[in-house]
N, C-alpha and C positions, 0 to 999 in steps of 0.2 A: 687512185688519185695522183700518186708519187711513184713512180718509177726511175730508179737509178741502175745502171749498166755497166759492170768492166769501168767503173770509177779507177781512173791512175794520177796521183798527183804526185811529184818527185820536187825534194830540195836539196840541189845538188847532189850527193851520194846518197842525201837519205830518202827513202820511199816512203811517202806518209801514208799513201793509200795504195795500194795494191791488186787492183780489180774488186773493188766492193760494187757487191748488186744489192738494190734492197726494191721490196714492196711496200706503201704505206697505204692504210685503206682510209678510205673518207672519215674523218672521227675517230681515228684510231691514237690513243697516246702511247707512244714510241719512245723509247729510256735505253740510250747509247749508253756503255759503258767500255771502263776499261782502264789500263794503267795510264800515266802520264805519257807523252809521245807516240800513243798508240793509232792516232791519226784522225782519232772522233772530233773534232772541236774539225780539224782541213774538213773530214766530209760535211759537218753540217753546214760550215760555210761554201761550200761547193754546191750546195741545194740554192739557191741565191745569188750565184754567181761571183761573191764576195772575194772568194776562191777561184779561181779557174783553173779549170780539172785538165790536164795535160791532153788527155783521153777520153772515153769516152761517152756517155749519154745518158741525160737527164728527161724527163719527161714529165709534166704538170698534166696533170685532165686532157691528154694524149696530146700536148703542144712541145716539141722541143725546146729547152732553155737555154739548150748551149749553143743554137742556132740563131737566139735571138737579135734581133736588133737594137741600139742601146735604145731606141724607143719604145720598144715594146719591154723590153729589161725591166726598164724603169715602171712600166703599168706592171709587170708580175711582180716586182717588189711591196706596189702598195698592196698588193693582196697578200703578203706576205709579212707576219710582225717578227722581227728578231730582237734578244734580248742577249744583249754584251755580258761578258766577263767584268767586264769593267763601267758600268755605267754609260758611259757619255754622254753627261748630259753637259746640257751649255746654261756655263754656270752667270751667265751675265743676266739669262729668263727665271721666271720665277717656276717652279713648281707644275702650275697649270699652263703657261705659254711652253716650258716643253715638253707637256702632251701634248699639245694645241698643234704642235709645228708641221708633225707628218701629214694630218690632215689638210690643213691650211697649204704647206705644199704639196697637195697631191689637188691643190684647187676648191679645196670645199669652203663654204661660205664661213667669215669668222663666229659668226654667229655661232652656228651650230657646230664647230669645232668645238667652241668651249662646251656646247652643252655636251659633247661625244666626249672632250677631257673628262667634265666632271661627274659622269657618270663612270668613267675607267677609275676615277680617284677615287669614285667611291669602291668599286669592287676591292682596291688592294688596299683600303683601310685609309687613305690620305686625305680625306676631302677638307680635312679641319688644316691641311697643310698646305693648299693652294696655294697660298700667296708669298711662301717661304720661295728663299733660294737656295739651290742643292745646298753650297756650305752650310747652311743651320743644321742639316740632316745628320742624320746618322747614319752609316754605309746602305743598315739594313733600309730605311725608308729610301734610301736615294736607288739603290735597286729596286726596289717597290714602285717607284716613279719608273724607271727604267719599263719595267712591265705594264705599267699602265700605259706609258708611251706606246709600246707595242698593242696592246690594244684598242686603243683609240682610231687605229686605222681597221678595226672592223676585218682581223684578218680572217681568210680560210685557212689559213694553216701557219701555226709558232713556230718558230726556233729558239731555244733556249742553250745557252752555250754555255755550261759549267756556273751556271746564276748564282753561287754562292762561294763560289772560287777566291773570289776575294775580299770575303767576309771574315770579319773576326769570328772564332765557334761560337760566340756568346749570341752574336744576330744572324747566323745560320737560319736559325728555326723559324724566327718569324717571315724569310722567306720562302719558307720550306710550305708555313703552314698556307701563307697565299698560292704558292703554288699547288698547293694540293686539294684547294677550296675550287681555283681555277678549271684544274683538272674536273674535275668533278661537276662544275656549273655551267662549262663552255661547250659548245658543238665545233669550236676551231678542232683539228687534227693539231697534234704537238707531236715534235723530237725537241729530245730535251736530254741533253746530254750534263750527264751529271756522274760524282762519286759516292753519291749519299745510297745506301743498300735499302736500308730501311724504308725512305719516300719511293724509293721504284718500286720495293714491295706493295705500298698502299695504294699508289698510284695509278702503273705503266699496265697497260692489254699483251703487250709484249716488250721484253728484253734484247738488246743484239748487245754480244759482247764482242772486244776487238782487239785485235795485240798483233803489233808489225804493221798495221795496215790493212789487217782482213778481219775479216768477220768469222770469231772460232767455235761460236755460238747462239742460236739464237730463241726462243720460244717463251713460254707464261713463267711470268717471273715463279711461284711456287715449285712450279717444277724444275728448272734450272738450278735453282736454291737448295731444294731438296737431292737432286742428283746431276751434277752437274757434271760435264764431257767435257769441258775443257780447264787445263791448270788454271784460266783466268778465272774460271768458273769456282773452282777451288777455292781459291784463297777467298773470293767472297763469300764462300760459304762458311769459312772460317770464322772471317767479321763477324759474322752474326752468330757464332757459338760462342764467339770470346769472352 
């Protein structure tokens, strides 16, 4: 479904990515990992173009991405849901106008935007929060909205980029547990780059681990966990005996 190629993305002296190749299969849920700086967060935004990879090749359902036109960009986008580090939502809409929004602009009738919102509000727990404005929320709900945003566009394939990065630990979990309900209920494909050891265990078909830029590992999370080949591999192995 995703093929990635000799991926190189550089800032100024530093190499964020390094020639990462990856495969992703149709339905497969995919859990980046790795230290901070380590270039996960540049590649998945390089799947999307959000990023633009120095070098070289992206491939969707055998279509090139990095060849695209911004017209066509813009159609592989809506097939595509991402979910920020940071929310962003627009905090002037309520709740359900920013699910609504991707929809509505990618052209689909307002009608049935709302009903594609609030049926997304209902999967991540929100629906009784509709008509709130992000500030009434609590981080954890306004990430929750975040992801429902993302699925309101009916993707084939998520992007999840450190989704509780900037969460206090007290509302960690409750995004943890929607994502892991998600996992579990959707046929989208996900990369979901994350630090959490424990939800890749419950979660991920496979693990890629990454440090410098490259991919120093990659295979079913039990096994990587239980004997892991590389130091990055290590030390998560640690976490989970500590």
């Amino acid at each position: 479904m995703l093929q990635l190629y000799d991926l190189k993305k550089s800032y100024g002296k530093t190499q964020a990515l390094d020639g990462v190749s990856l495969n992703v299969s149709q339905g497969e849920i995919l859990v980046v990992m790795g230290p901070s700086g380590c270039g996960k967060s540049t590649l998945i935004r390089c799947i999307n173009r959000l990023t633009e990879p120095d070098s070289g090749e992206i491939f969707f359902k055998g279509k090139s991405v990095v060849d695209m036109s911004p017209e066509k960009l813009l159609r592989f986008r809506r097939r595509v849901g991402f979910v920020f580090q940071h929310f962003n939502l627009i905090q002037r809409l309520t709740v359900k106008e920013n699910v609504m929004f991707g929809p509505v602009l990618s052209g689909m009738d307002s009608k049935q935007a709302e009903i594609r919102a609030l049926e997304a509000l209902n999967k991540v727990g929100l629906s009784e929060n509709r008509d709130s404005l992000p500030r009434e929320l609590s981080g954890g709900q306004q990430q929750r909205v975040g992801i429902a945003r993302a699925l309101a566009l009916n993707p084939e394939i998520m992007l999840l980029d450190e989704p509780t990065a900037s969460l206090d630990p007290i509302l960690v979990g409750e995004v943890l547990d929607v994502m892991e309900d998600l996992a579990r209920s959707t046929r989208a494909t996900m990369i979901i780059v994350t630090h959490e050891v424990s939800f890749a265990l419950k979660v991920a078909d496979r693990i890629i681990l990454m440090d410098h830029g490259k991919t120093v590992e990659e295979g079913i999370p039990t096994e990587i966990f239980a004997q892991p080949q590389s130091e990055i591999g290590k030390k998560y192995k640690r976490l989970l005996v500590a």
